[in-house]
N, C-alpha and C positions, 0 to 999 in steps of 0.2 A: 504493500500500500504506500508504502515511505515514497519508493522508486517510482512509481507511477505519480504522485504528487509532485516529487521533485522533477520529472520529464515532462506533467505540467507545466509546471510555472517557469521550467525552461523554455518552453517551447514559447510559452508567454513570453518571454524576457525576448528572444530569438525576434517576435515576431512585432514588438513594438520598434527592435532596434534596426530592423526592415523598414516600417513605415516610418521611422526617422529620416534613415538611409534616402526612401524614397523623396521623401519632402524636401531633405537638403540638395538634392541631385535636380528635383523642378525647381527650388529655388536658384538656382546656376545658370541651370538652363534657360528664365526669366531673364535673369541679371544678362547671361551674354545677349542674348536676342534683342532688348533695350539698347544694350551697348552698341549693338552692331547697326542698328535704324536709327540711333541719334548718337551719334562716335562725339560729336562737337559740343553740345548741350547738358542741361541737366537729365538725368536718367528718372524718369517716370516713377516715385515709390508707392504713389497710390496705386499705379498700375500694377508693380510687380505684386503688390498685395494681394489685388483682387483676382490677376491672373492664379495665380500661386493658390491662392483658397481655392479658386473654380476647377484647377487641376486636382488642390487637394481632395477636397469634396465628391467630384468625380469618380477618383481611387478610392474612396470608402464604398459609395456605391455599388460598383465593378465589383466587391470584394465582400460586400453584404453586411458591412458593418455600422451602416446608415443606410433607411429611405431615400427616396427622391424629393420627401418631402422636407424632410429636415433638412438635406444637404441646401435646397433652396433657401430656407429660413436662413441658415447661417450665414447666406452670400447676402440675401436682404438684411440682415443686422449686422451687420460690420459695414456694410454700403451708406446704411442708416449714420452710422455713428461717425464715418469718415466725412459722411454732410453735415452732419450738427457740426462737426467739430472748423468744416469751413463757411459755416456762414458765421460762426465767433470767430472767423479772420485767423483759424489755426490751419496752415494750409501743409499738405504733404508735398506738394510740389512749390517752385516759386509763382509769383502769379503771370507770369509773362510765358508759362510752358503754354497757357491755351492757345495763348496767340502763335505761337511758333507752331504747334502741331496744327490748327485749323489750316494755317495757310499751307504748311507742308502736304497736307490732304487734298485737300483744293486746289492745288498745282498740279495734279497730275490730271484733273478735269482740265487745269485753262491751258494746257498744252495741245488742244485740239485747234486745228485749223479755225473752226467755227467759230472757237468761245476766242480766240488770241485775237479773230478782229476787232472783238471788245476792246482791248488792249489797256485794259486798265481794273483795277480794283476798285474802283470808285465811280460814280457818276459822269455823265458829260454833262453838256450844257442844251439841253432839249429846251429849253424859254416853252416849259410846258405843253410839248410837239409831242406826240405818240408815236405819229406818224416818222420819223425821221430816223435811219438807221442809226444805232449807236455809235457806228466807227464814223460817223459824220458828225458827234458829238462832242469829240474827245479833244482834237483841235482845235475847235473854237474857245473850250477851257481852260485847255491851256496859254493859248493869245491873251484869254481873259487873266491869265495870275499874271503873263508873263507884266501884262500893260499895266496891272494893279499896283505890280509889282518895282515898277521902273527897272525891269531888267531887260538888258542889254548885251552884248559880247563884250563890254568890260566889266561888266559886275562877276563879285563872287556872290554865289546863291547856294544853301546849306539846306537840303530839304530831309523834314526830318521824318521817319516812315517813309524810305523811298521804294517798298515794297521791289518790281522786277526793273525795275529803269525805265518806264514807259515816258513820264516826265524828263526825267533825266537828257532822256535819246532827243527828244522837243529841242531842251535847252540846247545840245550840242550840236545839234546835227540842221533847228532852223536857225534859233537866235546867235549862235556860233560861239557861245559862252564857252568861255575856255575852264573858269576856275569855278569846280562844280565838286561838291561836297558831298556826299546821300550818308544817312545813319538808317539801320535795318536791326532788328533782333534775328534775324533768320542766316544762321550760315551759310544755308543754300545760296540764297541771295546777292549776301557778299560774297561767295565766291561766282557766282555767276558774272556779275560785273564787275567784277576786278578784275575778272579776264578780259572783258570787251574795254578794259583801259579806265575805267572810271577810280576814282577817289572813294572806297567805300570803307564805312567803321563799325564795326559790328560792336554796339552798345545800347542800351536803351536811353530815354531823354537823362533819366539821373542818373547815370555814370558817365556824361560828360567828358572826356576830357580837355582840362582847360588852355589845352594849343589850339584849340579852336575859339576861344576867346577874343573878342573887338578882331572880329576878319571877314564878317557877311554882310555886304548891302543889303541884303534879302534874304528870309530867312522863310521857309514852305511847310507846313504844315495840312498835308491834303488826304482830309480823312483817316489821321493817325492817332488824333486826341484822343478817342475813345478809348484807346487800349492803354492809354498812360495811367489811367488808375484803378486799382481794385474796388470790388463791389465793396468793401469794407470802409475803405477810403472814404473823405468827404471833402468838399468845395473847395476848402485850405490849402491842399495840399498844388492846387493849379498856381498861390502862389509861387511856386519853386519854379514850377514850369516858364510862367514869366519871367522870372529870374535867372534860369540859364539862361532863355531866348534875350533878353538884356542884355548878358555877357557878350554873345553871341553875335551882337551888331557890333557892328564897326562903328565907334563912337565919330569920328571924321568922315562921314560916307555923307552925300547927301541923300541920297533916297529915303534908307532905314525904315525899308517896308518888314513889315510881316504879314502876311495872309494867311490866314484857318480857315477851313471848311470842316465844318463838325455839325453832330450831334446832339440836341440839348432836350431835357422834358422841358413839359410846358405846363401842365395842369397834374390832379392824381390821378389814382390808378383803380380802378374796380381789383377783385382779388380773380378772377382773369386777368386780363391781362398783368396783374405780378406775377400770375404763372407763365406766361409770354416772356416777359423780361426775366423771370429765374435762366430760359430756357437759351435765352439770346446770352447772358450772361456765362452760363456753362460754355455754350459752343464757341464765343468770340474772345470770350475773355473781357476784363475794362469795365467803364463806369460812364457815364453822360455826367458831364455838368445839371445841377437842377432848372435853371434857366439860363439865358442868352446873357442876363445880365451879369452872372459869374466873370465872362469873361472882359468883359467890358468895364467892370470896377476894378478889378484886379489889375488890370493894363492901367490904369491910371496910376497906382503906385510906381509905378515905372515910367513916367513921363509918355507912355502911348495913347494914343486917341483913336478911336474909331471913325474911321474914314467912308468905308462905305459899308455896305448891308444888304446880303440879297436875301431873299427867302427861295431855297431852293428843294424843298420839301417833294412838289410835285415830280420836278427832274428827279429826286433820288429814289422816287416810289417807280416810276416809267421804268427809268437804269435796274431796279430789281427786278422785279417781274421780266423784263426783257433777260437778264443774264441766267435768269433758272431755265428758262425755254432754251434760251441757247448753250448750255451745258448740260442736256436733253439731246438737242441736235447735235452735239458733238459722240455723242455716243456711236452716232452713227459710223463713225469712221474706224474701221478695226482695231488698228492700233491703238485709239485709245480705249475702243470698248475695252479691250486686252489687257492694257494697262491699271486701266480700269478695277476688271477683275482679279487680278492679281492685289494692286496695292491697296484700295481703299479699303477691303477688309484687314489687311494689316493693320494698316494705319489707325481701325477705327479699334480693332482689338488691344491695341497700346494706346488708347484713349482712355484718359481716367473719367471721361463724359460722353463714352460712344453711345449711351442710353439717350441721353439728352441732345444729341448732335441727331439722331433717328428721331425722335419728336418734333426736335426743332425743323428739319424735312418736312414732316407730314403737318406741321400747323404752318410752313411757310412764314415763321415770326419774321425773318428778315425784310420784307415786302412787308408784312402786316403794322409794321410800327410807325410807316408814312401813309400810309390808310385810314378812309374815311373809318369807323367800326362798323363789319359785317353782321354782327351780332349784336344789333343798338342796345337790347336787354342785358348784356355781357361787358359792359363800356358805361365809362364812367361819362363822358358825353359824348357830342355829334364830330368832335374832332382829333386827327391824330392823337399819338398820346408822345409822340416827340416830334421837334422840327428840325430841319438840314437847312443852316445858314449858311453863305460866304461872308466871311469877313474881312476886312482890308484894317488893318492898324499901323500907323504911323509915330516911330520916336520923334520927340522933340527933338 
């Protein structure tokens, strides 16, 4: 009886240091696979978590020492807890990983013929035209920053989110501006133009570095603010932002433009749509300003004035809805269906918000938040629940 007891709880002992065994060899196997999809970046640990549980779980299953149902409870309570723990601003990743993995995802859609006529992450200039192809939009936009701008082929121009060079390429290749700066979080990015010869710095706005201080006539900001702050974050901290872009002019230039094209609410929020905005927030990363006027007081600490003011709400509604059809129609072309199929499930598997990136899909939030409300009873009233300005600001 001894012997049988004791080849028990061997075999016990045997078999826990198995599923140890197991567990550390998929956590490895996590770790290198992170490693190997973002070599340059931070490595995902809310991902390696969840992956690493959904494996673990799995092999309990497979091996009949959990249901299916419990294995599910455990992935929903620990998914549970890693959200509470980041909407109190305790985050596993830093907060600029959303933004680096969204667009890394997303690049392999805008690399289709179709969607690259777009040529741009950001709106054109449709003056409220539905009708008007997109790639006939995007030049007139840029005309518009370059004239807002007082840029020239002697100005230096620092554009900060320069996402693929689409701007960039404008500046050099119509205005013939020579001394051209771009700042990107995306190593992709930076390495992609720095090959095509551009000046590029892989940093976000607050790590700065300050060799780049008093050297920009003009300074771009196009559709990047958003991502500058965490949902946790508040109003405050866009002083700082001013405050680099301060440094950042050339105190002797005469132009000393800035121009932003952003984001901002306007009114509240029914508790729809904060489930909307939870969902834009998981997938994009960042924060809006609460109003227009955030940026506009703030700029007066710093001797800037607001020069001009568009309201470009409708243009950025048209630009969305138009870019989802046309990364649709890109599918068509094999290569990238192929592409397609290979990486976005990757991609979306080392997402610490693949759940919420597939919602954000099917409720269309990104188009939905320059929208009139489709659901009047769901809406807090008859209008947008944010607006897309141009702005033009001028140092003294």
């Amino acid at each position: 009886m001894k012997n049988i007891k004791n080849n028990k709880n061997n075999k016990n002992y045997y078999g826990v240091i198995k599923y140890i065994s197991y567990f550390i060899i998929l956590l490895i196997i996590m770790y290198i696979f992170q490693l190997k999809l973002d070599p340059n970046r931070h490595i995902s640990y809310h991902c390696i978590i969840r992956n690493f549980l959904i494996l673990s779980v799995i092999l309990l299953v497979i091996n009949k020492k959990i249901n299916i149902l419990t294995a599910i409870l455990i992935v929903l309570i620990v998914e549970i807890i890693i959200e509470i723990f980041h909407q109190y601003g305790y985050n596993l990743d830093p907060y600029d990983y959303k933004v680096i993995n969204f667009y890394r995802w997303s690049d392999t859609l805008w690399n289709s013929k179709t969607v690259r006529i777009m040529d741009t992450y950001t709106e054109g200039k449709h003056d409220c035209n539905p009708h008007i192809h997109v790639k006939d939009t995007i030049i007139p936009k840029y005309k518009w920053i370059c004239d807002q701008g007082k840029i020239t082929e002697n100005s230096s121009v620092l554009e900060i989110g320069c996402g693929n060079g689409e701007f960039l390429n404008y500046l050099k290749d119509v205005v013939k501006c020579k001394n051209i700066v771009g700042i990107t979080l995306s190593p992709d990015q930076q390495k992609f133009l720095s090959n095509k010869g551009y000046t590029i710095i892989l940093s976000s706005i607050w790590d700065l570095d300050k060799s780049l201080y008093n050297k920009f006539d003009a300074i771009i900001l196009n559709g990047s603010t958003e991502h500058f702050l965490n949902i946790t974050d508040n109003d405050d901290k866009y002083n700082k932002m001013f405050d680099i872009i301060n440094k950042c002019l050339n105190k002797n230039s005469k132009s000393k433009r800035v121009i932003i094209t952003c984001i901002h609410f306007h009114r509240n929020f029914s508790s729809y749509e904060l489930f909307q905005l939870y969902l834009l927030e998981r997938t994009y990363g960042g924060n809006y300003p609460s109003n227009i006027n955030t940026y506009v007081d703030i700029a007066k600490n710093y001797n800037m004035s607001l020069i001009k003011q568009e309201n470009r709400t409708m243009d950025y509604y048209i630009w969305a809805r138009k870019i989802w059809w046309n990364v649709l129609y890109g599918l068509r072309e094999p290569n990238t269906f192929i592409n397609s199929t290979i990486d976005i499930p990757i991609f979306l598997s080392n997402d610490p918000y693949y759940t919420q990136k597939i919602l954000h899909i099917f409720f269309q939030t990104w188009s939905w938040q320059f929208d009139v409300p489709f659901f009047p009873m769901l809406s807090y009233d008859d209008t947008p629940p944010v607006y897309h300005e141009w702005l033009v600001f001028e140092k003294k």
